[in-house]
N, C-alpha and C positions, 0 to 999 in steps of 0.2 A: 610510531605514535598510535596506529591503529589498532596495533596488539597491546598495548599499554593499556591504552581504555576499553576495550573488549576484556581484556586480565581483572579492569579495575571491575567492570558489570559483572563477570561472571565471578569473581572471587565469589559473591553474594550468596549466588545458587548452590541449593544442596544443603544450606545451614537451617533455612527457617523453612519451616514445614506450611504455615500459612502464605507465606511467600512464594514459596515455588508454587504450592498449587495455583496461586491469583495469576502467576506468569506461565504456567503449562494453561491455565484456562484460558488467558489471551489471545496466549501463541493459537491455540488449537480451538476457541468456538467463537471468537471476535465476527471474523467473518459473516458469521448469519444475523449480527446486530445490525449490520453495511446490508446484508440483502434486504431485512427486514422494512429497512429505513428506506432504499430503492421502492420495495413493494407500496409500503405506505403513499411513497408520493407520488408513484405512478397515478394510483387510485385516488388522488387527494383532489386534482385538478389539473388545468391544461398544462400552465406554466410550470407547475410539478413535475409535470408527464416529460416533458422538455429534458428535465435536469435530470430523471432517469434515464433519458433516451442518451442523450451526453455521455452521462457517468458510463452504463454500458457500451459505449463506444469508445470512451476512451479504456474500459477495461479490454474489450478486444485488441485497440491498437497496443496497450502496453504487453498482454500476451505476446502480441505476436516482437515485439522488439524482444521480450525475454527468450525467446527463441533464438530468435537472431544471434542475440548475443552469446547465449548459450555454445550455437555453432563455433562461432568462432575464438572464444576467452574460456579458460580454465582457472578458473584459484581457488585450490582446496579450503574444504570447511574447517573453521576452528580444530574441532574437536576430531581431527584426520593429522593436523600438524601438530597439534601444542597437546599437551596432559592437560585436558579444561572439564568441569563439571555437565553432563549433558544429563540433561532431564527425560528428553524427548527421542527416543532412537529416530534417525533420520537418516536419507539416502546420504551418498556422499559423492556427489553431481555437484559440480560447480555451487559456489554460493554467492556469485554475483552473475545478478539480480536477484533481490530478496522477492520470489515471488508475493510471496503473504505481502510485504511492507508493497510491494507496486500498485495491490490489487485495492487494498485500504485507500491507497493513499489519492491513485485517481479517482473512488465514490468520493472522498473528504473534498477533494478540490474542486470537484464536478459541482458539489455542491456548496462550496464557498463561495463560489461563482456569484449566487443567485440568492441565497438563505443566509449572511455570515454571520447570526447567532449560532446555526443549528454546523453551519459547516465548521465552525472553530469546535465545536461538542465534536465530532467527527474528528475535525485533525487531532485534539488529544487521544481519539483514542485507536489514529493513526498512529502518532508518536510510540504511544503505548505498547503498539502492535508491537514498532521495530525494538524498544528496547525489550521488550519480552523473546524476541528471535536472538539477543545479544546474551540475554540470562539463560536460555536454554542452553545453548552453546552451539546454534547452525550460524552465525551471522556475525562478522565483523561489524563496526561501527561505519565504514566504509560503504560498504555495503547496505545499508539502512539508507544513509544520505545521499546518497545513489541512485537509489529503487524509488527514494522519495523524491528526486529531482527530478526523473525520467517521468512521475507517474503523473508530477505536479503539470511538469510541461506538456504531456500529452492534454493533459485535459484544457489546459488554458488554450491550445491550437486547438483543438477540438470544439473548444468554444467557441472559436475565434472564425472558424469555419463553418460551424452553425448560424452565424450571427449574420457571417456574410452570405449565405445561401437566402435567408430569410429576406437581408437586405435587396438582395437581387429580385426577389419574387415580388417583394412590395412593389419594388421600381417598375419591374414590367407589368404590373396590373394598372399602374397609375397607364400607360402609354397603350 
């Protein structure tokens, strides 16, 4: 099933010239919209300041699990197994975890948290990330839902851990 739908995304790439470039420009400059958007709210105000400190902490922890797992799981890239369309020369290192889709997806959730107008704006274009990593041809669709489970959850414990540090310190100023 997951080479079916990976076959069905990437049949796409390679035909439409304004197409590929929209998903080579995803795949490869999305990123700096996420830091962008970090930087703004750092600078916006406190409660802001919070959900950048978050989001980069859950980007550290999901580095570091992409390591992790890296160490220990091996499963070749599309376009290493199958005859697929590749846009983008890429290494050919494991491809699960979608680094790009992990790194999207815990700023998006970091900030769904707290903002969920501006964090649904961010998951699409988390979403977007991973199906842009599926058109190029480094990424299974497995792999997307994966990186975005791993990145979602980091952030929501990461949250969850924030929330409770803060609760503690309330508590002991009350006493």
């Amino acid at each position: 099933m997951d080479n079916k739908v990976f076959m069905f995304i990437n049949q796409f790439s390679g035909r439409g010239s304004a197409m590929d470039w929209l998903m080579i420009l995803i795949s490869n400059r999305i990123r700096y919209v996420f830091i962008f958007v970090l930087v703004f709210m750092w600078f916006r105000n406190d409660s802001y300041k919070k959900v950048s400190f978050n989001a980069v902490m859950s980007i550290g922890i999901t580095l570091f699990i992409h390591t992790f797992i890296k160490l220990f799981y091996f499963k070749p890239r599309p376009f290493v197994t199958n005859r697929v369309g590749i846009l983008i020369p890429s290494k050919k290192d494991s491809t699960f975890p979608s680094k790009h889709t992990l790194l999207v997806f815990a700023i998006s959730s970091s900030i769904f948290l707290y903002d969920r107008f501006l964090g649904s704006i961010m998951w699409v274009l988390s979403l977007l990330t991973g199906i842009s990593r599926i058109w190029v041809g480094h990424h299974y669709p497995s792999d997307i839902i994966g990186s975005a489970f791993i990145a979602t959850l980091t952030s929501i414990i990461t949250d969850k851990i924030s929330f409770l540090k803060k609760s503690i310190a309330v508590n002991s100023n009350w006493q």
